[in-house]
ZADO-1210 file (C-alpha; in nm, 4 decimals, padded with zeros to 6 digits):
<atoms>
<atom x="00.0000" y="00.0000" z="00.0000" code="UNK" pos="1"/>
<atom x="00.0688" y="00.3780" z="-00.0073" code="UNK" pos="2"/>
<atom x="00.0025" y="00.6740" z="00.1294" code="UNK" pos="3"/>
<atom x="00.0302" y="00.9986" z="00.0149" code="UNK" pos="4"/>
<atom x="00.2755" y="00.9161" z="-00.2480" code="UNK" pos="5"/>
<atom x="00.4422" y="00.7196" z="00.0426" code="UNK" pos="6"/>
<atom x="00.5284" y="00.3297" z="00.0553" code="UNK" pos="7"/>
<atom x="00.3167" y="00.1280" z="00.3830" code="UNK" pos="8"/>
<atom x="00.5769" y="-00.0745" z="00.5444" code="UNK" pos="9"/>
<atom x="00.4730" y="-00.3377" z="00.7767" code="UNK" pos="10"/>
<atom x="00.7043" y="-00.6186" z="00.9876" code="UNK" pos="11"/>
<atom x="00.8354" y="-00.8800" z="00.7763" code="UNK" pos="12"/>
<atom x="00.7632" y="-01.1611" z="01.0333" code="UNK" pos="13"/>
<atom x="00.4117" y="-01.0031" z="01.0899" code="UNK" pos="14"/>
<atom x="00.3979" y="-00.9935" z="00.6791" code="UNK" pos="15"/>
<atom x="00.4950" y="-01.3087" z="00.6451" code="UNK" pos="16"/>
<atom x="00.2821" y="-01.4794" z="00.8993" code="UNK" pos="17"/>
<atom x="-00.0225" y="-01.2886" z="00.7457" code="UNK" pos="18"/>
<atom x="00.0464" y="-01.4493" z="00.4093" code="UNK" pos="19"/>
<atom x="00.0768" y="-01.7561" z="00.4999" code="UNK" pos="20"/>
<atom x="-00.2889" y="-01.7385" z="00.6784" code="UNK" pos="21"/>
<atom x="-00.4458" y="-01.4941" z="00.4515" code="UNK" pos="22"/>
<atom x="-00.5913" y="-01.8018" z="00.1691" code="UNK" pos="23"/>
<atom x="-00.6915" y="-02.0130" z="00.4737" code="UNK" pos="24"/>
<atom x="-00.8948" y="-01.6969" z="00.6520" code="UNK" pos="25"/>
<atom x="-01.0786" y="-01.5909" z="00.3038" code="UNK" pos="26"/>
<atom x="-01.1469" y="-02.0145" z="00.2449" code="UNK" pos="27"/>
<atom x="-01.2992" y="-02.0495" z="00.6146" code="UNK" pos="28"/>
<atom x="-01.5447" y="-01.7819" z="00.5791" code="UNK" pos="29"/>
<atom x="-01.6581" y="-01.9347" z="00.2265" code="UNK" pos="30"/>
<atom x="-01.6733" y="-02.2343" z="00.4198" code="UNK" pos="31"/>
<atom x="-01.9196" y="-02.0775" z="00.6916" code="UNK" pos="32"/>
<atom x="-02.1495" y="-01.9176" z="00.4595" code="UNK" pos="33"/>
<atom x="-01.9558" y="-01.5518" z="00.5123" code="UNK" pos="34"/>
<atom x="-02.0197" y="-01.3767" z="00.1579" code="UNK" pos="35"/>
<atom x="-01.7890" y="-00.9985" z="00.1261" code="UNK" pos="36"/>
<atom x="-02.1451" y="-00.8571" z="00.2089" code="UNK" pos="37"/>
<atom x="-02.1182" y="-01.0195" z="00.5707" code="UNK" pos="38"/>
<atom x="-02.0604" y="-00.8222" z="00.8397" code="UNK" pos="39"/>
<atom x="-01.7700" y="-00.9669" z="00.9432" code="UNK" pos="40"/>
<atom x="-01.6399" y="-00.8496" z="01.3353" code="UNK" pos="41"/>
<atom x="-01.2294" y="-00.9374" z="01.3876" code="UNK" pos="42"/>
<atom x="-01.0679" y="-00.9849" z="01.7450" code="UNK" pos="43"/>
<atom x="-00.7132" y="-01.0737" z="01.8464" code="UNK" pos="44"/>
<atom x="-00.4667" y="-01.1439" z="02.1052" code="UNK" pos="45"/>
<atom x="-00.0948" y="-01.0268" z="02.0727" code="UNK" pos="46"/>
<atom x="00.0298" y="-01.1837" z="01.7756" code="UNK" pos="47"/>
<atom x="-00.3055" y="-01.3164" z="01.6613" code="UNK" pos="48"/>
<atom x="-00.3988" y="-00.8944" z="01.6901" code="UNK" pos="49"/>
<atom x="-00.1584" y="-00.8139" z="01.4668" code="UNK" pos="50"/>
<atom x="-00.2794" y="-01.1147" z="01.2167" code="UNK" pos="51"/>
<atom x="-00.6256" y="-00.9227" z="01.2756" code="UNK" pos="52"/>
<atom x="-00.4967" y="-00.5738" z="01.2118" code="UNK" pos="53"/>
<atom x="-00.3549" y="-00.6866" z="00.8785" code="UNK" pos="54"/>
<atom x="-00.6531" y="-00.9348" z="00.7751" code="UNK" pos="55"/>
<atom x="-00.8827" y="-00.5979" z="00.8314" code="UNK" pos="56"/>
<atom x="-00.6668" y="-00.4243" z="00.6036" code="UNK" pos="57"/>
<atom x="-00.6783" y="-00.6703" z="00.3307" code="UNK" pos="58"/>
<atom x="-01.0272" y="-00.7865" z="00.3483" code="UNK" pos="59"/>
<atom x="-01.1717" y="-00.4432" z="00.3317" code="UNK" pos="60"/>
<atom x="-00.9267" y="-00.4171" z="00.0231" code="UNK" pos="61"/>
<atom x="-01.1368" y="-00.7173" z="-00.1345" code="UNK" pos="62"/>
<atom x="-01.4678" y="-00.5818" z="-00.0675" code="UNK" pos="63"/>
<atom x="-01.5578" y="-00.7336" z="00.2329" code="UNK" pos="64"/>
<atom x="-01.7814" y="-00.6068" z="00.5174" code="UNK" pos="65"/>
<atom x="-01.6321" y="-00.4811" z="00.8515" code="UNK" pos="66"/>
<atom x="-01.8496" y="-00.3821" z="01.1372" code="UNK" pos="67"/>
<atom x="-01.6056" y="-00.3994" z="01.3928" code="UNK" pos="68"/>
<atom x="-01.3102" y="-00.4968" z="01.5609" code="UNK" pos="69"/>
<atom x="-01.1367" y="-00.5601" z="01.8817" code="UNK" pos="70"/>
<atom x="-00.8019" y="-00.5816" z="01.9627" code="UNK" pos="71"/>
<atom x="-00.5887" y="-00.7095" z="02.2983" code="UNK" pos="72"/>
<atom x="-00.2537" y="-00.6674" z="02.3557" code="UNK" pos="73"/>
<atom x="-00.1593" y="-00.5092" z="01.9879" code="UNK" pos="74"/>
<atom x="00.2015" y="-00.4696" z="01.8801" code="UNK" pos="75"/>
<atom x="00.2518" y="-00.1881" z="01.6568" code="UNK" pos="76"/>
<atom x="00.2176" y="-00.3673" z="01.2818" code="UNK" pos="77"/>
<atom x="00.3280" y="-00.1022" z="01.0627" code="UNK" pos="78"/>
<atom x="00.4758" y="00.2238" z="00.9939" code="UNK" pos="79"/>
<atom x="00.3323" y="00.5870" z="00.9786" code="UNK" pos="80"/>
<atom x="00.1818" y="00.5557" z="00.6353" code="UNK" pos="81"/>
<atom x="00.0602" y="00.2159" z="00.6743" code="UNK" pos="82"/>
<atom x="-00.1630" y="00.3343" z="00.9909" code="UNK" pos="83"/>
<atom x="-00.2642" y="00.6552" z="00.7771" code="UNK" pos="84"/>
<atom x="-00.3442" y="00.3923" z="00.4631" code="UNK" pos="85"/>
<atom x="-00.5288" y="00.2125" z="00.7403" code="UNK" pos="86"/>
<atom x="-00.7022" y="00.4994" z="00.8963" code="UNK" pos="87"/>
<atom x="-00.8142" y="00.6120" z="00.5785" code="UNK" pos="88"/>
<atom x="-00.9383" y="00.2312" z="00.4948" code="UNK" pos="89"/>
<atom x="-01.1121" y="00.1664" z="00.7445" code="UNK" pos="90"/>
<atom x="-01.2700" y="00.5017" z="00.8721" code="UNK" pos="91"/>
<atom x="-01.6220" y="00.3974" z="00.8891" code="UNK" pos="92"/>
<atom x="-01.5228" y="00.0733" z="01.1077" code="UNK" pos="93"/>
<atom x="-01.4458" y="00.1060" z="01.4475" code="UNK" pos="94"/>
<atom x="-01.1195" y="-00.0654" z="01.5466" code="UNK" pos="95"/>
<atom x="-01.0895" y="-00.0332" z="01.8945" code="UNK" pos="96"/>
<atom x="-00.7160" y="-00.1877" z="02.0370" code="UNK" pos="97"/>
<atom x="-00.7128" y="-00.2561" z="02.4262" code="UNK" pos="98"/>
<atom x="-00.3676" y="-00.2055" z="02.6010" code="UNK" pos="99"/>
<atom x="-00.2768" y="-00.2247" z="02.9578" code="UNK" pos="100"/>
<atom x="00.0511" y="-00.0249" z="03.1042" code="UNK" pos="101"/>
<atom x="00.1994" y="-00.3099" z="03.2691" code="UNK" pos="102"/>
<atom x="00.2000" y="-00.5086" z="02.9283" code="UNK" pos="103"/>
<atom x="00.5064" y="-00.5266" z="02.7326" code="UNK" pos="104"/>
<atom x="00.3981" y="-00.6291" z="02.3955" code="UNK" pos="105"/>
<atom x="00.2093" y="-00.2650" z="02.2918" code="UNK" pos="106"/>
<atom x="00.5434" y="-00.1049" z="02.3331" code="UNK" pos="107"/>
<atom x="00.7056" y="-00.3379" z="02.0510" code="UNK" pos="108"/>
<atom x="00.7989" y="-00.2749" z="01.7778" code="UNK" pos="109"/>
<atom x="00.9596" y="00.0630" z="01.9316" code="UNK" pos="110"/>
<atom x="00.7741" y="00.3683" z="01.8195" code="UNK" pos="111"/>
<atom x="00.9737" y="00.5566" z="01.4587" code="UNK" pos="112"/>
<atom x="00.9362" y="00.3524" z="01.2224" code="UNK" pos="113"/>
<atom x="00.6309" y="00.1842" z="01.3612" code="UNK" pos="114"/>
<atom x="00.3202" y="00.3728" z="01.4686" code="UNK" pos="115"/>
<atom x="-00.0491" y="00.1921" z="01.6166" code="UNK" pos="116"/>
<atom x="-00.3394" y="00.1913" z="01.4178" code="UNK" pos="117"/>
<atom x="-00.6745" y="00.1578" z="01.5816" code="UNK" pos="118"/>
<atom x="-00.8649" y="00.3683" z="01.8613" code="UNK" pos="119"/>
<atom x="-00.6837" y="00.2857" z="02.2008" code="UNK" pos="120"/>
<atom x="-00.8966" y="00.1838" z="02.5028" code="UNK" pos="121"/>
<atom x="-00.5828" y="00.2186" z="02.7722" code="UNK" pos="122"/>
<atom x="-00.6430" y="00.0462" z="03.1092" code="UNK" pos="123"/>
<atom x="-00.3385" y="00.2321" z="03.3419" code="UNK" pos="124"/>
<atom x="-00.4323" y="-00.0437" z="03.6182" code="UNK" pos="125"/>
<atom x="-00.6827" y="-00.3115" z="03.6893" code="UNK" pos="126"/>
<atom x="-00.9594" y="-00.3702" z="03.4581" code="UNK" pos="127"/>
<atom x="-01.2094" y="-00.2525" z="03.7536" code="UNK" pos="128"/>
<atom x="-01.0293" y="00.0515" z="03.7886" code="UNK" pos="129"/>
<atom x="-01.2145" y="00.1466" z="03.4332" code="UNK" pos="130"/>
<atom x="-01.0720" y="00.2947" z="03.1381" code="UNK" pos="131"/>
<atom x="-00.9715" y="00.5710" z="02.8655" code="UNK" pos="132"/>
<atom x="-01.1189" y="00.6085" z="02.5474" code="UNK" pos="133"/>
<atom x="-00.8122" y="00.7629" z="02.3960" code="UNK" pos="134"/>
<atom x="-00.8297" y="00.9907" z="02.0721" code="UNK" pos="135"/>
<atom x="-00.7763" y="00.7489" z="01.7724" code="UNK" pos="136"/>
<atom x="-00.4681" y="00.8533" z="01.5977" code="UNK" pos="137"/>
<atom x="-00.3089" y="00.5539" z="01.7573" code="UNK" pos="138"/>
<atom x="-00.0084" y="00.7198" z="01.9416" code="UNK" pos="139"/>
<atom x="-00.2095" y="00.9180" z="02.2288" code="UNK" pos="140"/>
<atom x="00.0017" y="01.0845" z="02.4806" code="UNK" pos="141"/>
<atom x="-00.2398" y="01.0687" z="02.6948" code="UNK" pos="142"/>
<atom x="-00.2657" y="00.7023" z="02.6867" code="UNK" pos="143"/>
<atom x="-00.0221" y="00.4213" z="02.6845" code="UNK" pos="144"/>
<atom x="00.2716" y="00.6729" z="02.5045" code="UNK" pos="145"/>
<atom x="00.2254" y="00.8936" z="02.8433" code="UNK" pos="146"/>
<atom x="00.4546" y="00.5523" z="02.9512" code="UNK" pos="147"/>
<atom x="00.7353" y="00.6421" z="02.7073" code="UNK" pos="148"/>
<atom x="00.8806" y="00.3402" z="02.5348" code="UNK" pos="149"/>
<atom x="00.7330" y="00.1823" z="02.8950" code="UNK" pos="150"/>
<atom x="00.9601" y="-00.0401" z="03.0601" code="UNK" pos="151"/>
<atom x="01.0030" y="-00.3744" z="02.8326" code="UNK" pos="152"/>
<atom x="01.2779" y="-00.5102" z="02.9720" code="UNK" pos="153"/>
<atom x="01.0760" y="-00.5555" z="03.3039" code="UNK" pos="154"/>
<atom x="00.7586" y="-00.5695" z="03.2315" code="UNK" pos="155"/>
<atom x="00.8815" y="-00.8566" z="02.9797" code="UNK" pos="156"/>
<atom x="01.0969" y="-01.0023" z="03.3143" code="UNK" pos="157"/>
<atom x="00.7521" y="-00.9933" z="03.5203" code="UNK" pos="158"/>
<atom x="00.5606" y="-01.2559" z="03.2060" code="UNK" pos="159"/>
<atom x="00.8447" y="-01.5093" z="03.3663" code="UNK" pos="160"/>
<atom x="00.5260" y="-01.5380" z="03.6212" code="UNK" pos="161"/>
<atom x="00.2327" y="-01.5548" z="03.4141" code="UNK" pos="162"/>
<atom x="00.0007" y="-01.4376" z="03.6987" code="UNK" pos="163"/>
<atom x="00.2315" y="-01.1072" z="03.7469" code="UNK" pos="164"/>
<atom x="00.2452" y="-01.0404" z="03.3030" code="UNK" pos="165"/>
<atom x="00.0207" y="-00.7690" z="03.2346" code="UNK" pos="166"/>
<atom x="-00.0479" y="-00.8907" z="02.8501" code="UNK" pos="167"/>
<atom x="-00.2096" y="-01.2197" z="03.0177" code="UNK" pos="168"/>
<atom x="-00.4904" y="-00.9923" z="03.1855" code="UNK" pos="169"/>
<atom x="-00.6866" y="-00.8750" z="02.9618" code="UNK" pos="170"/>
<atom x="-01.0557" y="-00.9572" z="03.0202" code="UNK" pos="171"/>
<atom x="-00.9927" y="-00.9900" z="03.3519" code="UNK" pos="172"/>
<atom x="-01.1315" y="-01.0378" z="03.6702" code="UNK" pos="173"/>
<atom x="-01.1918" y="-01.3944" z="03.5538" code="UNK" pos="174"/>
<atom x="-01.5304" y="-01.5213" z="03.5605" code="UNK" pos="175"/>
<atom x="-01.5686" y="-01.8865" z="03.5821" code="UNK" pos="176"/>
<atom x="-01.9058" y="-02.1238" z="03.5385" code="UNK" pos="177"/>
<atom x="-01.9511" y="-02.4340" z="03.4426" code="UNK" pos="178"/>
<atom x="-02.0597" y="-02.5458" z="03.0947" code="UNK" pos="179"/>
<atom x="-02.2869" y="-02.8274" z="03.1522" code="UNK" pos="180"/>
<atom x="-02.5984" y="-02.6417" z="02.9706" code="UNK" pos="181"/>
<atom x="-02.7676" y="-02.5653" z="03.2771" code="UNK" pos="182"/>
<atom x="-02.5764" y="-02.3240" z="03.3337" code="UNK" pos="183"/>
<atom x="-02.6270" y="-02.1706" z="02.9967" code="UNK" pos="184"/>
<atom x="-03.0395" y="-02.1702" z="03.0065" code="UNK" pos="185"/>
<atom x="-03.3121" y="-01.9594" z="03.1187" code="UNK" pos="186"/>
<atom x="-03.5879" y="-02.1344" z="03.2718" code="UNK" pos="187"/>
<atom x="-03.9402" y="-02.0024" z="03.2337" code="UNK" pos="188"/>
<atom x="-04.1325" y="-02.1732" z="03.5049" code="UNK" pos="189"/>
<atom x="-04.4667" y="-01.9922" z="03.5419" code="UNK" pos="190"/>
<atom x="-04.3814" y="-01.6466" z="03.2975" code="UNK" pos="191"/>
<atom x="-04.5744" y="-01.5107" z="03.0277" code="UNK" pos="192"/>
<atom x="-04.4222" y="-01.4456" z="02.6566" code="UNK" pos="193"/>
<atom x="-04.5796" y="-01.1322" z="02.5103" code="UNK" pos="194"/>
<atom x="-04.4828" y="-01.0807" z="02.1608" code="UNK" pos="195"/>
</atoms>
C-alpha cells in the first residue's frame, strides 16, 4: 500500500505470517457461509492482533464487510503511512485496540518507524479501575505513550510469572461457570411471553 505518495511498510515476520494465513482466513469464511457482504467483526490477542490488524486491512481491500473490531494486547504492525493507509481504509469501522501499562507487547515494535493503528482503550491499572477512550490517531500521549517506550525489559521479566504479566490480563477479573448447559439456560417456570 501507499500513502500519500508514500510506501506502507509493515514487519516482515508479521507480513509473512499474514500471508501464509491470509488463503486459509478468506477459504474459512466461504466455508461458513460468510459472503464480502457479511458483516464480518475481527478480534485478536498479541500476535493473533496483529494477524487481525492486517486481515482488516486486506479484506476491506477485497470488498468485504467490517463492522467492527477488537483488539488485545496489539504490537505496533506497521509504519506511519501504513496506519494513515489504514485509517483512511477503514474510517467507517471502528477498530478499537485494548492495552494495559503493565504489558510489554504494545510497546514493541519501538515507536519511529512503527506507529499503532486503531482507537486505544488504555487500562493504566486493573480492569475494575475502568478505562480511557483515547483519541484514535493511535499514538495518544495521553494514553499508553504517556509511559514512554514503557519499561520492556521488566515488564517482559515480570511474564516469567504468568500471573504477574500484564499482557495475560486482559478480560480480567476472571469469571468462571460451568458449561454443563444448565448453566447456559433460562428457565421459564410460570412467565408469560408477550410478543
Amino acid at each position: 500500500c501507499s500513502h500519500q505518495g508514500k510506501s506502507c511498510m509493515v514487519g516482515s515476520g508479521f507480513l509473512q505470517n499474514y500471508q501464509e494465513i491470509a488463503g486459509d482466513i478468506r477459504a474459512q469464511l466461504s466455508a461458513i457461509g460468510c459472503t464480502k457482504s457479511t458483516p464480518l467483526f475481527v478480534t485478536g490477542h498479541s500476535l493473533g492482533a496483529a494477524m487481525a490488524t492486517l486481515a482488516m486491512f486486506d479484506l476491506n481491500r477485497l470488498g468485504y464487510s467490517l463492522s467492527k473490531a477488537y483488539t488485545f494486547g496489539q504490537p505496533r504492525v506497521g509504519d506511519s503511512a501504513f496506519a494513515s493507509a489504514f485509517h483512511e481504509a477503514m474510517a467507517s469501522t471502528p477498530v478499537h485496540r485494548v492495552t494495559r501499562a503493565d504489558d510489554p507487547v504494545v510497546y514493541m515494535p519501538a515507536r519511529d518507524p512503527f506507529h499503532h493503528v486503531g482507537t486505544e482503550i488504555y487500562y493504566r491499572g486493573e480492569t475494575t479501575e475502568g478505562y480511557r477512550v483515547c483519541d484514535g490517531s493511535g499514538e495518544d500521549a495521553t494514553c499508553q505513550d504517556s509511559n514512554g517506550d514503557g519499561d520492556v525489559a521488566n515488564l517482559l521479566l515480570k511474564c516469567v510469572i504468568p500471573e504477574e504479566c500484564g499482557h495475560l490480563k486482559y478480560l480480567q477479573p476472571e469469571i468462571t461457570f460451568p458449561l454443563d448447559g444448565e448453566s447456559c439456560t433460562r428457565k421459564l417456570d410460570s412467565a408469560v411471553i408477550i410478543p
